[in-house]
C-alpha positions in Angstrom: 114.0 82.9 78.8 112.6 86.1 78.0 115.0 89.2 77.6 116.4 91.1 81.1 118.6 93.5 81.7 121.4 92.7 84.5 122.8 96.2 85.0 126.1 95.2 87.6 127.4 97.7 89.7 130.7 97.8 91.6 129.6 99.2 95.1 132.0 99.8 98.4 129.5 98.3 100.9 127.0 96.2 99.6 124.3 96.4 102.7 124.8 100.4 102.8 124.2 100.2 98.8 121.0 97.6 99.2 119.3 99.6 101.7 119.9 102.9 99.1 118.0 101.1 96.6 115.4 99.6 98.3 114.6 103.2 99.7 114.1 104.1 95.7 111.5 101.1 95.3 113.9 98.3 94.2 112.9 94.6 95.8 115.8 92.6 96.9 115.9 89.1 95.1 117.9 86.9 97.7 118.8 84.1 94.9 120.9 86.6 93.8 122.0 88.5 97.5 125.3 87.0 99.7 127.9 88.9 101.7 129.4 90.3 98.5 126.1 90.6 96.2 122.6 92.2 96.4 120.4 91.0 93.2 117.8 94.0 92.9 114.6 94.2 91.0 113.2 97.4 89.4 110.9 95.3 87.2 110.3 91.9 85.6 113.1 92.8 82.8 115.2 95.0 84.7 117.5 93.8 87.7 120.5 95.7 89.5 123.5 93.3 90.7 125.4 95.2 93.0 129.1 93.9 93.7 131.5 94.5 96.0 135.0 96.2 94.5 136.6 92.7 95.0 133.6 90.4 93.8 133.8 93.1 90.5 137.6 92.8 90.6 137.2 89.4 89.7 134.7 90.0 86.7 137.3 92.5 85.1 140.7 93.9 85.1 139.1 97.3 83.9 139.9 100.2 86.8 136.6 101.3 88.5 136.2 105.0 88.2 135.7 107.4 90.4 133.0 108.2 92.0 132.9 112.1 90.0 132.9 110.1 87.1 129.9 109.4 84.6 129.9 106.6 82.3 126.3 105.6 81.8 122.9 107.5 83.3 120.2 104.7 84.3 117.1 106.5 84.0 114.1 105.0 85.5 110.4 105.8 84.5 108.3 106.5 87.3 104.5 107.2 87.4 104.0 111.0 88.3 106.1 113.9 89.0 105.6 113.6 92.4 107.4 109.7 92.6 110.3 111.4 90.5 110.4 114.6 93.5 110.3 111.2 96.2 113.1 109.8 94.5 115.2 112.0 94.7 114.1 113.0 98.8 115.1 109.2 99.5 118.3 109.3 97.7 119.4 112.4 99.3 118.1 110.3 102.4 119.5 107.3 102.1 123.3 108.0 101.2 123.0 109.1 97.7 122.9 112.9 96.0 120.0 114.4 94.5 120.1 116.4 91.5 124.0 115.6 90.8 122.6 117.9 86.9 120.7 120.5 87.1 116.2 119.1 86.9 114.8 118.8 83.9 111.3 120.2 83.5 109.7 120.4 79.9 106.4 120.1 81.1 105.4 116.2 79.6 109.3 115.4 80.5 110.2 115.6 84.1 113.4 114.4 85.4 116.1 114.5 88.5 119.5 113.0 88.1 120.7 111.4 91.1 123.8 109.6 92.1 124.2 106.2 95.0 126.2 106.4 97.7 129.2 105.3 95.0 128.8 107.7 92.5 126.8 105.5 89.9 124.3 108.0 88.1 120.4 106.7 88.5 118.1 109.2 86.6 114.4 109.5 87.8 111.9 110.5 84.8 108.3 111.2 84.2 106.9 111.0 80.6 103.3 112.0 79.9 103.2 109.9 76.8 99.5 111.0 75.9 100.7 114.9 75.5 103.6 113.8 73.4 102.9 114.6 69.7 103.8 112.0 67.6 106.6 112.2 65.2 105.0 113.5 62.1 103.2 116.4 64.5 106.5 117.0 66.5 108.0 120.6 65.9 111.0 119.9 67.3 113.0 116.6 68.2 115.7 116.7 71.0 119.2 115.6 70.1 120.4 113.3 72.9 124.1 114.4 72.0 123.7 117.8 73.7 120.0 118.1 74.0 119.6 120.9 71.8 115.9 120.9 69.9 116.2 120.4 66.5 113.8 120.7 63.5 112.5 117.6 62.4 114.7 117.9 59.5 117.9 118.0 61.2 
């Protein structure tokens, strides 16, 4: 089998959260989709399970946090600027938040944090990769601790 990503989320309704993500491009696998369980695809390698509180009660005895909590940011590459700026209109759309942080614009980085309808952060980034000099040319480097730019040195 070749390597995937599962990324399981604990959601309160399951049909209200499947709809939210197939609104931000996600395809619904039903092998993996029941009452209590929507298997979505971002990609090939990447898949979203999304649970129902109980199904994910059963997983873990770990509390589920609140929904102003962040423990993890799934960003998302996207194409353009402009699929990163329709992202964000169908999350705000579609029961989520847009821009939960403030957007990031560093003109080959583009990027709008959003959050679903439970609070689970979901970033939406553009890269231009063929702008971005490569390490021996960068000036700076950005530390992802506080995302400060840093010499090269640092």
């Amino acid at each position: 089998m070749t390597k995937k990503i599962f990324v399981s989320l604990p959601v309160t309704d399951v049909k209200a959260s499947r709809a939210f993500y197939e609104s931000l491009g996600f395809k619904n696998n039903p092998q993996f989709t029941g009452e209590t369980t929507a298997g979505m695809v971002w990609s090939d390698e990447i898949n979203f399970m999304l649970l129902s509180r109980d199904t994910w009660q059963t997983m873990t005895t770990r509390p589920i946090p609140p929904s102003t909590s962040s423990e993890v940011m799934l960003a998302l590459s996207l194409e353009s600027r402009e699929t990163v700026d329709a992202m964000a209109a169908a999350a705000a759309a579609n029961g989520g938040t847009a821009d939960i942080n403030p957007v990031e614009d560093h003109g080959v980085m583009y990027s709008r944090d959003l959050a679903d309808p439970d609070g689970h952060a979901v970033g939406a980034m553009w890269i231009d990769a063929s702008a971005m000099p490569s390490v021996d040319q960068a000036e700076y480097i950005v530390d992802p601790r506080n995302r400060r730019r840093l010499p090269p040195s640092a």
